[in-house]
C-alpha positions in Angstrom: 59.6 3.7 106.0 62.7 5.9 107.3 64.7 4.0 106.4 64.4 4.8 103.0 64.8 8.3 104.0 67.9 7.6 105.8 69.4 5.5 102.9 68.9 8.5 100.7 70.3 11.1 103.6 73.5 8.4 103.6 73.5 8.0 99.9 73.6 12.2 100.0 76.5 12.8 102.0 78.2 10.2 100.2 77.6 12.4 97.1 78.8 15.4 98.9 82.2 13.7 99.9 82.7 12.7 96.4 81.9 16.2 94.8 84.2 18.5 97.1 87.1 15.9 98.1 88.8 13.1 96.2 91.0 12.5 98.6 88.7 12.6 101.3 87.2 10.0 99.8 89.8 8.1 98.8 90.7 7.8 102.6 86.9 6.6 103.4 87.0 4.0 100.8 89.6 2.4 103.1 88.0 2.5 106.1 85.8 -0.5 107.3 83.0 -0.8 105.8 80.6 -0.3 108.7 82.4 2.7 109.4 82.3 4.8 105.8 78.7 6.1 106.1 79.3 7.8 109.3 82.1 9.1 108.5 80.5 10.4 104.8 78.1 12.0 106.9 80.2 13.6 109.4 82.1 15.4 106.4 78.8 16.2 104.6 77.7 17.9 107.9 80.8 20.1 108.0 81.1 20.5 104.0 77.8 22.4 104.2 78.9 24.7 107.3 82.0 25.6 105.6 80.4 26.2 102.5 77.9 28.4 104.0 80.9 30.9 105.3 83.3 30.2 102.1 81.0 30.7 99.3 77.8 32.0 100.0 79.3 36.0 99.1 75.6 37.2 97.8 73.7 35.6 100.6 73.1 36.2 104.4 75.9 34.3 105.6 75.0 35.1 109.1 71.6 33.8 109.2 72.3 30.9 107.0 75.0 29.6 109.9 72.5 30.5 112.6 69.6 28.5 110.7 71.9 25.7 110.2 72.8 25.5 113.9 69.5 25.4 115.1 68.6 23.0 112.6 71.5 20.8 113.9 70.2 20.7 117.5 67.1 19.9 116.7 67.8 17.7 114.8 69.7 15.4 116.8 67.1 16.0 119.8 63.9 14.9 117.2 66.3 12.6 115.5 65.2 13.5 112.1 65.3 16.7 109.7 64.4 17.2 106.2 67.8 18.3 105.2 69.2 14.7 104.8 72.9 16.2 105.5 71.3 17.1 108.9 69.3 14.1 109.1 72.2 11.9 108.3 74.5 13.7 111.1 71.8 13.0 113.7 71.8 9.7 113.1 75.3 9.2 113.7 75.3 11.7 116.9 73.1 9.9 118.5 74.4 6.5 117.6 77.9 7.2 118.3 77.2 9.5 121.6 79.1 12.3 119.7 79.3 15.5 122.7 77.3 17.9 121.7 80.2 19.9 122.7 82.2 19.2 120.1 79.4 20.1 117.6 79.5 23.4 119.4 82.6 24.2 118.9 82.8 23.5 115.3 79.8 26.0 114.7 81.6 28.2 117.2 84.7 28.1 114.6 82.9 28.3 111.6 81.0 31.8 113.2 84.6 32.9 113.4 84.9 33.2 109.6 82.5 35.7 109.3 84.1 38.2 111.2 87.1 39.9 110.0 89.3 38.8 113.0 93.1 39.5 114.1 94.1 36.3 115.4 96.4 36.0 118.0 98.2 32.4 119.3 95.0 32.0 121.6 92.2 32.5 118.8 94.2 31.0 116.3 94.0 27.8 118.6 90.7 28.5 119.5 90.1 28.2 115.5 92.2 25.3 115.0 90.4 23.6 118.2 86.9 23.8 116.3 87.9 23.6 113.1 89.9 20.6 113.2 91.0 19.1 116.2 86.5 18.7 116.9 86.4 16.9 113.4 88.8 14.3 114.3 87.4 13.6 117.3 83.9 13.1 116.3 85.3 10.4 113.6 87.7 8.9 116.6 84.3 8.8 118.1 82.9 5.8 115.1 86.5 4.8 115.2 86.5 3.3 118.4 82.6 2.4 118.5 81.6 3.4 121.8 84.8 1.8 123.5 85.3 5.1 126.0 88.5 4.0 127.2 90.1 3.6 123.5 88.8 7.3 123.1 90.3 9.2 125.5 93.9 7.0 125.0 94.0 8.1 121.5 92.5 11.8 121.9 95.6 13.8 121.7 96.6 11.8 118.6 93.6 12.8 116.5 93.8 16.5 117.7 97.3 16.6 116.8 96.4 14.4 113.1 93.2 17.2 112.4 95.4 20.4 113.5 98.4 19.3 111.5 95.6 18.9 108.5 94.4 22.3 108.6 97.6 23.8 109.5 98.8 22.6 105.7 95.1 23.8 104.4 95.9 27.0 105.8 99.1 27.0 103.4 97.6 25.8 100.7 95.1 28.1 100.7 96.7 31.4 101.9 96.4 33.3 98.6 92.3 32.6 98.2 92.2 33.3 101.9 93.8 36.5 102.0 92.7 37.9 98.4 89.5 36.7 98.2 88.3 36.3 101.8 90.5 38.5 103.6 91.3 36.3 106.0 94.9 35.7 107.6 94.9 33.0 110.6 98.4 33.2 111.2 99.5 35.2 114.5 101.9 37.9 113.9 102.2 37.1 110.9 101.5 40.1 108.4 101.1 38.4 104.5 101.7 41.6 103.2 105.0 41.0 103.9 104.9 37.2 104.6 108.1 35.5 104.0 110.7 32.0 103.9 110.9 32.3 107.6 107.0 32.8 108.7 106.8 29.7 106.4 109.5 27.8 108.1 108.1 28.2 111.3 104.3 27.1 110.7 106.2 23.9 108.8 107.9 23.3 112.0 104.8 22.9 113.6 103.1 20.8 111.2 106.3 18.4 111.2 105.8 18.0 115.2 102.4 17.6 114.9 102.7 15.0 112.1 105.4 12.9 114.1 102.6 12.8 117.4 99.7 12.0 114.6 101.4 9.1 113.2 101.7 7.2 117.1 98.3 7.3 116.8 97.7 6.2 113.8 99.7 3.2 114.5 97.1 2.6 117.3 94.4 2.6 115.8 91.6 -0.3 115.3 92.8 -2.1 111.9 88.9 -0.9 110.6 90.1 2.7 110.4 94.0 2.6 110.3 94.6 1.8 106.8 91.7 4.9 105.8 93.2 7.4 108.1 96.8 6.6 107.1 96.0 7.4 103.4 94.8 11.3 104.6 97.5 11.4 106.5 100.0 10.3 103.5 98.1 12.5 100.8 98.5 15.6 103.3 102.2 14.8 103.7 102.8 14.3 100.0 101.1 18.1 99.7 103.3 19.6 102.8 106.3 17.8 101.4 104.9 20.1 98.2 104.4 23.2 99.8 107.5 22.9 101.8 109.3 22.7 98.6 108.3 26.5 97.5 109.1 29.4 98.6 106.6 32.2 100.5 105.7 34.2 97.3 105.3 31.2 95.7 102.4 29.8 97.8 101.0 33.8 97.9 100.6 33.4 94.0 98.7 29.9 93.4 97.0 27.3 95.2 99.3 24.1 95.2 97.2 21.0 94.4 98.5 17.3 94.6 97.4 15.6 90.8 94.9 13.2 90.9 97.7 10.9 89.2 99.6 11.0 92.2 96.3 10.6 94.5 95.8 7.1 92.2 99.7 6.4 93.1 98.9 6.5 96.9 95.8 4.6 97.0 97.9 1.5 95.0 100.2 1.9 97.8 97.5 1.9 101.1 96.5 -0.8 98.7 99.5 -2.9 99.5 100.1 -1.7 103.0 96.2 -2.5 103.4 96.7 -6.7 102.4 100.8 -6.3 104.5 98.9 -5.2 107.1 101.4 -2.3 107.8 101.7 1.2 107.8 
């Protein structure tokens, strides 16, 4: 009777997208629907880890993450666990061939948040590497269903898709970072004194990095285009956002995209989704 068990692990992640990101799961509506329970569960998996080192202030934050790792890997070698996040992530590790790697370096990331840490261009790569770039790459991994050679041609593309992602994240979220965290990922950047050109030079990246992710995107299986094409067309509606303040402005609020405007862009995947264009 696990599948029952698994249902309900599924049916929890699921919950977990919806609670923490609407247009997360906006995006996974629009995926095939073989593919939208795997990729729930990848994002539940990675919710919880993030959570554990974002908002978890009156707790052992350092044990927590080290529990939750271990529970990971053994997880996916018993596959099964009685935290249904982890039980649902095993499931689709070990059905998808996810690299353990990659699961590794996500933690490895995620450790990095609980130290207060100067980042220079290599760790700030090294974050954005585990943080992101790993996350995309273990849903490329259901994208393309086992089809190795569709993997590694479209690789770069979803590295490029996640970092650009957390790149605009970073902006977004620079005040709570900073003033509530302490945290300031940007090399040589002090945000003390962080200003219209520091931000003009992060959005120059982001804009290179958008214009590699969208070859991809164009690329990929019909199953998963139309889904990833509304993240990546929600995150560019919020850059174009961000882009359109100045530095003290983003170093006083969080900018947000209204859910109004979210409905807006799902009509639109809508018609690009029956066109069959991006």
């Amino acid at each position: 009777m696990k599948e029952i068990f698994d249902q309900l692990s599924e049916d929890f992640s699921k919950l977990t997208t919806k609670r923490y990101s609407t247009s997360f799961s906006l995006g996974i509506y629009f995926l095939g629907k073989e593919l939208r329970k795997p990729i729930y569960s990848i994002y539940g998996f990675v919710r919880f880890a993030d959570e554990i080192v974002d908002s978890f202030h009156d707790y052992d934050k350092k044990y927590l993450l080290k529990k939750f790792k271990e529970d990971t890997f053994e997880a996916i070698a018993l596959g099964i666990s009685l935290n249904p996040i982890l039980n649902a992530f095993q499931k689709v590790v070990n059905q998808y061939q996810i690299d353990h790697e990659l699961i590794s370096l996500f933690l490895n990331s995620m450790e990095m948040d609980l130290l207060e840490t100067t980042y220079t261009p290599e760790l700030y790569g090294e974050y954005i590497l585990g943080s992101a770039e790993v996350v995309g790459l273990m849903c490329l991994k259901v994208f393309t269903s086992g089809d190795e050679s569709e993997y590694q041609r479209l690789k770069p593309y979803a590295m490029k898709l996640g970092s650009a992602f957390q790149k605009i994240n970073f902006l977004r979220d620079v005040k709570a970072d900073y003033q509530s965290l302490n945290r300031c990922y940007f090399p040589n950047v002090n945000l003390n004194k962080f200003c219209d050109l520091d931000k003009r030079a992060i959005e120059k990246e982001i804009e290179d990095e958008f214009t590699e992710a969208l070859i991809g995107i164009k690329m990929l299986p019909i199953s998963s285009r139309n889904g990833v094409y509304l993240s990546y067309v929600y995150y560019k509606k919020l850059f174009c956002k961000i882009k359109g303040l100045s530095a003290e402005k983003i170093m006083t609020e969080r900018i947000r995209i209204s859910n109004h405007l979210k409905i807006g862009l799902m009509f639109d995947s809508m018609i690009r989704h029956k066109l069959n264009v991006i």
